[in-house]
C-alpha positions as CSV (number, residue, x, y, z in Angstrom):
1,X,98.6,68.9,103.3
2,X,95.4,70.1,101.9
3,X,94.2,73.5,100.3
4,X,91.8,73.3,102.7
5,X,94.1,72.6,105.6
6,X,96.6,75.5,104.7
7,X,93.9,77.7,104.6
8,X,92.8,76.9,108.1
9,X,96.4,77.3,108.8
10,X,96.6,80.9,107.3
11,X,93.2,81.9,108.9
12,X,94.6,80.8,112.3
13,X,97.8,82.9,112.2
14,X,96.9,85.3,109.8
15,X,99.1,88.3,111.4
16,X,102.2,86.5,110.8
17,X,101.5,83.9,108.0
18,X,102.5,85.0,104.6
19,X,99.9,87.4,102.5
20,X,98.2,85.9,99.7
21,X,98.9,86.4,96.4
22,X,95.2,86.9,95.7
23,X,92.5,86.9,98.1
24,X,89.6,85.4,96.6
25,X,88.0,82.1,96.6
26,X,90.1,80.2,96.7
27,X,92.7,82.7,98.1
28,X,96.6,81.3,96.3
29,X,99.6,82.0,98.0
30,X,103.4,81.8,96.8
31,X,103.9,78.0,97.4
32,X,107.7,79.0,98.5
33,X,106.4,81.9,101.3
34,X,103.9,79.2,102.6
35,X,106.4,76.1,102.9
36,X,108.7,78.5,104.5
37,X,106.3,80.0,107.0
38,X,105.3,76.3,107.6
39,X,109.0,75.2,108.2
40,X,109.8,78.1,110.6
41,X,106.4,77.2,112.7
42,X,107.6,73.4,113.3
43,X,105.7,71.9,110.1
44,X,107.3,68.8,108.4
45,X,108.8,70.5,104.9
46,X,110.2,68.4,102.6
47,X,113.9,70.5,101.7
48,X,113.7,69.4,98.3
49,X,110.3,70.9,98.0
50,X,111.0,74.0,99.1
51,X,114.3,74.6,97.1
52,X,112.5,73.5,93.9
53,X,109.7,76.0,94.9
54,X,112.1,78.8,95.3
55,X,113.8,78.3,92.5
56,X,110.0,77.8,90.4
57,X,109.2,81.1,91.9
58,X,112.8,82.8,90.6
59,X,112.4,81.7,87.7
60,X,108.8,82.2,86.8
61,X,109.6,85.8,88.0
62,X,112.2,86.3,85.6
63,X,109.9,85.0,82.6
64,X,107.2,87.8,83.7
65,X,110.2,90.3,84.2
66,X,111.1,89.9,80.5
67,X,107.9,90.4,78.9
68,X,107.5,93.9,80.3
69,X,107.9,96.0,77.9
70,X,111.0,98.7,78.5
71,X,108.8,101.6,79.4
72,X,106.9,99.1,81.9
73,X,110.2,97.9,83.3
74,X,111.6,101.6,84.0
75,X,108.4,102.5,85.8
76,X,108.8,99.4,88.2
77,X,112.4,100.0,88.9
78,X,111.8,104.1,89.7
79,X,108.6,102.6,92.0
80,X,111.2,100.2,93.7
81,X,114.1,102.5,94.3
């Protein structure tokens, strides 16, 4: 599937089709929030694919999650709770 065709995708259902990540041009989504939304709608999704883009997704979270600094970190967590 193409950028191009995802994006017609999101366009066509954009109340329930994941948000973007930024909204711009070109406008990038969370590959793992778009292969699921495409799974649960009757799209062909590779499971492998999505499990590795979950687990890309985890982790790159955590790598971002450790740079914060502490003060950073106990500012997100108060805004979370």
């Amino acid at each position: 599937m193409s950028r191009q065709n995802l994006r017609k995708i999101a366009t066509k259902n954009g109340a329930t089709f994941p948000s973007a990540v930024h909204e711009g041009h070109p406008s990038i989504w969370h590959l793992s929030d778009a292969l699921s939304w495409l799974a649960e709608h009757g799209y062909a999704v590779d499971a492998a694919t999505l499990e590795i883009s979950a687990a890309a997704r985890e982790l790159n979270t955590a790598i971002q999650a450790r740079r914060l600094s502490a003060d950073r970190s106990r500012e997100l967590e108060s805004l979370m709770a």
